[in-house]
C-alpha positions in Angstrom: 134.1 56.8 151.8 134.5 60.6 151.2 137.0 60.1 148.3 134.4 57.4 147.0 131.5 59.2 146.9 133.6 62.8 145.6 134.1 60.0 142.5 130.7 59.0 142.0 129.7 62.6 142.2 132.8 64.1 139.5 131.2 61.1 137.2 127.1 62.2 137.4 128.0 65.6 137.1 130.6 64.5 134.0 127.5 62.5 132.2 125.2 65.6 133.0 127.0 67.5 131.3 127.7 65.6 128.3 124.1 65.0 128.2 123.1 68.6 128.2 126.0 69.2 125.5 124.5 66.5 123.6 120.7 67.8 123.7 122.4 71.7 122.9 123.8 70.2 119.8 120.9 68.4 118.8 119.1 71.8 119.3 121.6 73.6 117.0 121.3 70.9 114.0 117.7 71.2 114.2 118.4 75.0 114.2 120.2 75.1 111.5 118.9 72.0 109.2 115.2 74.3 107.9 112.5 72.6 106.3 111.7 76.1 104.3 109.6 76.5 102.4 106.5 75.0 104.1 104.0 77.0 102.6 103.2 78.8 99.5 104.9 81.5 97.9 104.1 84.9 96.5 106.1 86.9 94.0 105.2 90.1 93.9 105.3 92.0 90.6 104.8 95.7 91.8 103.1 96.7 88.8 100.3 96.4 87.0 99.5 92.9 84.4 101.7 93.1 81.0 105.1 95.1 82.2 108.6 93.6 82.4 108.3 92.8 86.2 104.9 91.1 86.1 106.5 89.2 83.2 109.4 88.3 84.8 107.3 87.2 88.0 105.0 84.8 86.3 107.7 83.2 84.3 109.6 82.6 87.4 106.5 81.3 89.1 105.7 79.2 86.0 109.2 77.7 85.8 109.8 77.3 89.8 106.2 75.4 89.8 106.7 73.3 86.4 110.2 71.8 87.2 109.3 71.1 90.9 111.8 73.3 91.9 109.7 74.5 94.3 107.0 72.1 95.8 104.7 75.1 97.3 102.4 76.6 95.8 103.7 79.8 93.9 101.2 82.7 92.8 102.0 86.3 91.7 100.3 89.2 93.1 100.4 92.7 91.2 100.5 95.5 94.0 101.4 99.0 91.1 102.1 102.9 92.2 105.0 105.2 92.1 106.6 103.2 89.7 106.9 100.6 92.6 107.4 102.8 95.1 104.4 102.0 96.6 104.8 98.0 97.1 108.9 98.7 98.2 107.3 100.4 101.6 105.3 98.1 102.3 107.7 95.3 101.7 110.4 96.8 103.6 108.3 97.1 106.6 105.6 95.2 106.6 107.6 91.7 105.2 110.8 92.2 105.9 111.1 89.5 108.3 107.8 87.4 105.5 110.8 84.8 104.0 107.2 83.7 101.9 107.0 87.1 99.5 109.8 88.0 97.4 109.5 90.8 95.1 110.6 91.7 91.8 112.5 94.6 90.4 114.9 96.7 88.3 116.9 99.7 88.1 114.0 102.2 89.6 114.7 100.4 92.8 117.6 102.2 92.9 116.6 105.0 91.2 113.4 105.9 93.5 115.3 105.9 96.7 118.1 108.3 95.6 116.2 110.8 93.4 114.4 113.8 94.9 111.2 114.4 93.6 109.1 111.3 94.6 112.3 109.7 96.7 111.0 106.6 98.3 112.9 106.0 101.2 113.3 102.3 101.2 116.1 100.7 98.8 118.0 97.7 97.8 119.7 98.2 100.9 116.1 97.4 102.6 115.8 94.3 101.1 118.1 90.7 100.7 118.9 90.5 97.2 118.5 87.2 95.8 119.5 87.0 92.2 119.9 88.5 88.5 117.7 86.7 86.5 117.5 88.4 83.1 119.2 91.6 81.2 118.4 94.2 78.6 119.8 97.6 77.7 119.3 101.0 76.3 118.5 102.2 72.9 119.0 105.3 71.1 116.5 105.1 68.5 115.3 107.5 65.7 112.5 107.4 62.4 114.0 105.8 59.7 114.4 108.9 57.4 116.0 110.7 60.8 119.0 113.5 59.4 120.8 111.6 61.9 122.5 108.0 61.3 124.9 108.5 64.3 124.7 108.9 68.3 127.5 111.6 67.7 125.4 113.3 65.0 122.6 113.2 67.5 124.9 114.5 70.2 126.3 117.4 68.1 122.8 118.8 67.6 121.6 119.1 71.0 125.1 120.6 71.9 124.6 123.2 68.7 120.9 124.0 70.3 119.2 121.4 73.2 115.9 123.1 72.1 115.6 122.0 68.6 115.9 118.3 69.8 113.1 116.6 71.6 114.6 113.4 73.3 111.3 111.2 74.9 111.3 107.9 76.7 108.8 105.9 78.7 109.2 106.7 82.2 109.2 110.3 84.2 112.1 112.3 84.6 114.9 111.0 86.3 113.6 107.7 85.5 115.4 104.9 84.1 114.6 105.6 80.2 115.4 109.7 81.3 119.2 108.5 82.9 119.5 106.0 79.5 118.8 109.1 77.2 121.1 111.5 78.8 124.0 109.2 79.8 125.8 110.0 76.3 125.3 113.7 76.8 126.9 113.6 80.1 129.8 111.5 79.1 130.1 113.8 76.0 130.3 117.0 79.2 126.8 118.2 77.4 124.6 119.4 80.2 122.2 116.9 81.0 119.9 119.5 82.4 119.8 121.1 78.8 118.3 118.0 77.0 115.0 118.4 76.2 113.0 115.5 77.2 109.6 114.3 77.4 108.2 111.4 79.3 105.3 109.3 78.0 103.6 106.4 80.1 105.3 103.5 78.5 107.4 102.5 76.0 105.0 102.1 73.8 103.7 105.3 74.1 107.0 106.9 73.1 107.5 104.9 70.1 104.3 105.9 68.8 105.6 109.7 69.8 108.5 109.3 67.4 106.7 108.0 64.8 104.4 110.3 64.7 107.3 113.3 64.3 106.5 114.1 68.4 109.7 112.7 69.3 113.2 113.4 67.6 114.6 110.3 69.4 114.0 108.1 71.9 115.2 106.5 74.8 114.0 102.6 75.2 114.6 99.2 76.5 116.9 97.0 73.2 114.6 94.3 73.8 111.6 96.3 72.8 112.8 97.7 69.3 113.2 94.9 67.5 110.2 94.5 65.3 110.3 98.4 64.6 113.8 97.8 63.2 112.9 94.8 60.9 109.9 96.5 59.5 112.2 99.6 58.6 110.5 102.1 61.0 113.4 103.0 63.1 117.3 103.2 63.2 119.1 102.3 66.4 122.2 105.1 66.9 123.7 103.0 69.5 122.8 101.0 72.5 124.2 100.8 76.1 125.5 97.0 76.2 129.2 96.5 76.9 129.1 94.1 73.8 127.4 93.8 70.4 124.2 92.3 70.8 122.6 89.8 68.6 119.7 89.2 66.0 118.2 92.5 64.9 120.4 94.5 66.9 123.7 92.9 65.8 124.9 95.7 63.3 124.2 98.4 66.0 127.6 99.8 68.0 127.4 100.0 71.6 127.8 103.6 73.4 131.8 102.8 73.4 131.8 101.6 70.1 130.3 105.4 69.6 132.9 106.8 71.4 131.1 107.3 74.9 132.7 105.6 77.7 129.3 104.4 79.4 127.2 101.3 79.5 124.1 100.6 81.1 121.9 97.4 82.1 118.4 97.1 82.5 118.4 93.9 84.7 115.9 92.5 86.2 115.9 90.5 89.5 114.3 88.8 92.8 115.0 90.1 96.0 114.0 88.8 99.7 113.0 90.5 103.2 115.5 92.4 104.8 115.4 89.5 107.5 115.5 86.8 105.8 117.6 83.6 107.4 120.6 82.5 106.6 119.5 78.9 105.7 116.4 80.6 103.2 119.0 82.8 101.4 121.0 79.2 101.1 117.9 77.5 99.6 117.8 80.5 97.0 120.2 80.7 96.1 120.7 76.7 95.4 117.7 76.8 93.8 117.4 80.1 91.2 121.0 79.1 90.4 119.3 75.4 89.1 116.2 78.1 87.8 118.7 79.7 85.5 120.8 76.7 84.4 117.4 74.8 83.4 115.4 74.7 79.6 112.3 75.1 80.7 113.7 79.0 82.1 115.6 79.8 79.1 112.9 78.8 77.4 111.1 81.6 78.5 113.9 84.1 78.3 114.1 83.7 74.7 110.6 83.6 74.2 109.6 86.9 76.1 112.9 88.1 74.0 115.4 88.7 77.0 118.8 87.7 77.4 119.7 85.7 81.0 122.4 86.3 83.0 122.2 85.5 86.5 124.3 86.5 89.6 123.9 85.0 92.9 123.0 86.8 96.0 126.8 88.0 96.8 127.4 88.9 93.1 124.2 90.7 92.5 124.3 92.7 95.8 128.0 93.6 94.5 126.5 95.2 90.9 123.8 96.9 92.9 126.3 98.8 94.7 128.3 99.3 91.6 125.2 100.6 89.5 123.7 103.0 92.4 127.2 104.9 91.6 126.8 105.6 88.2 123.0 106.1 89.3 124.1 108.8 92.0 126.4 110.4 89.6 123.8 111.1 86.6 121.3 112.2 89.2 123.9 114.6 90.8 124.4 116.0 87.2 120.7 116.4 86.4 120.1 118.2 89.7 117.3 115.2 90.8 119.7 113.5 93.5 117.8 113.5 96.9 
C-alpha cells in the first residue's frame, strides 16, 4: 500500500512540476515576444525649426509614418540650448528608461561631454545608439579671388603668421565646425591654439562673413556649399571625406588627397534611452535598417542634399567610440578637453 501510494505521489508531484515548467515557459515567451510600440512616438530634434537635426527628425518621422513602418503615431518635438546640451540631460535622466522618445544628434554629442568650457556631462555613452542615418563632411572654403587655391597654401600662411589669417565657422569654439577648421593644422604639427578663429551663429552666418572679406576662410558642413560654388562665389581647398565626393564637389581633393592624413564625418543619427530593452533595440534596428533601404527615405536624403549611410546599432556604437578618439585628441591639443 505504502510502495503504491509513494507512486502515486512521485507521479503528482512529477505533473506538478511539469506544469509549473510549462506555465514558466509560457511566461518567458510572453516575456520575450513585445508588442512595442503601443503608443506614439516622439523624436526629439534638440534644436530649434530649420537645423540639420530637426531636419533629419521630421524626415525620419515623415518616412517611418508614410511607409507604415511604424503604425504609431510619430511627432517631433524641438527642445534647443547648449547646442543640445540642454535636451541630452534631460534625456539621459529623465527618459532613459521612456523606449517612446528617441532623440537625434551628431558630432557635438560627443563633443559637449568631453570639452571643458560648457562640458555637459551626459554622452553617447548615456544613451542606446540606434543607427547612422545620413553623412556629410567638412569644407575648407575661401572667396573666389582668395591668394589661396590650395589647403597647403592656406596652411603655409597661418604657420608664416596665425594672425594675419582669420579662419570662422558656425559653431563656438571647440565646436564641430572649430575641430573641422583646425584638424589640418594639427596634422600639419601647426599649433591649433594659434589659429585664429571666429565663431558665428550658423553656417550661414559665416558664409556671409567671408563674403563680406570678415572671414579669410571658413570651416563648413560639404553639403551646405554647393550653390556658393556653382554661382562662382567660393573655392573649396579641400574637404574631410575619405573619398571624392560627387556633383559640385567632385573636383575638390579630400584632406589626404592634400596631403593631411585626417578625415572627418559629420553624421547624423537616432539614438534610444540608456534602458532601452533588448526586444525594442531588436525592433530598431529591423526597422531603420528597412528605413534606409526604402525610396521614399532616399528620397529625402537626396532631396535635403545628404548622402545616407547607415550603421546598425553595434556598428554605429563602434564609430562613436572610434570618432570620440580623434575628438579627445584635437581637444587635448587645443587645450578645451575637460
Amino acid at each position: 500500500m505504502k510502495k503504491t501510494m509513494l507512486v502515486v505521489l512521485v507521479g503528482l508531484l512529477s505533473f506538478m512540476l511539469a506544469a509549473c515548467g510549462g506555465d514558466k515557459e509560457k511566461a518567458n515567451s510572453s516575456e520575450s515576444s513585445s508588442n512595442y510600440p503601443e503608443k506614439p512616438i516622439t523624436v526629439v530634434a534638440p534644436s530649434g525649426a530649420g537645423g540639420g537635426w530637426d531636419l533629419t527628425a521630421r524626415a525620419l518621422a515623415k518616412v517611418l509614418s508614410d511607409t507604415k513602418l511604424v503604425e504609431e503615431t510619430l511627432t517631433v518635438e524641438n527642445k534647443p540650448g547648449g547646442g543640445g546640451a540642454v535636451y541630452m540631460a534631460e534625456f539621459a535622466t529623465q527618459e532613459k528608461n521612456n523606449p517612446y522618445k528617441l532623440m537625434i544628434s551628431s558630432p557635438p554629442i560627443l563633443i559637449n561631454h568631453e570639452k571643458k568650457e560648457g562640458n555637459s556631462p551626459y554622452g553617447y555613452g548615456d544613451t542606446t545608439p540606434l543607427a547612422q542615418l545620413t553623412k556629410d563632411y567638412g569644407a575648407i572654403v575661401v572667396k573666389s579671388d582668395s591668394p589661396f587655391n590650395d589647403l597647403q597654401s592656406a596652411l603655409d600662411a597661418i604657420k608664416a603668421d596665425p594672425t594675419k589669417v582669420t579662419v570662422a565657422g558656425g559653431s563656438s569654439p571647440g565646436s564641430m565646425d572649430h575641430l573641422v577648421a583646425v584638424l589640418p593644422a594639427f596634422k600639419s604639427d601647426i599649433d591649433p591654439k594659434s589659429v585664429k578663429y571666429v565663431s558665428y551663429d550658423g553656417g550661414g552666418e559665416a558664409i556671409a562673413a567671408l563674403l563680406g572679406g570678415n572671414a579669410d576662410l571658413i570651416a563648413t558642413d560639404a553639403s551646405a556649399i554647393g550653390e556658393y560654388v556653382k554661382s562662382g562665389k567660393v573655392k573649396v581647398l579641400a574637404v574631410s571625406s575619405p573619398e571624392r565626393l560627387e556633383g559640385d564637389l567632385e573636383d575638390v581633393p579630400t584632406f589626404k588627397e592634400a596631403g593631411i592624413d585626417a578625415d572627418f564625418t559629420i553624421w547624423r543619427g537616432v539614438f534610444g534611452p540608456k534602458e532601452l530593452k533588448e526586444e525594442e533595440l531588436a525592433f530598431w534596428d529591423k526597422t531603420l535598417q528597412k528605413l534606409s533601404e526604402s525610396e521614399e527615405w532616399n528620397n529625402e536624403v537626396k532631396s535635403n542634399g545628404w548622402e545616407s549611410e547607415f550603421k546598425n546599432s553595434t556598428d554605429f556604437k563602434k564609430f562613436l567610440d572610434e570618432q570620440n578618439v580623434v575628438i579627445q585628441d584635437l581637444l587635448t591639443a587645443l587645450g578645451m578637453q575637460k
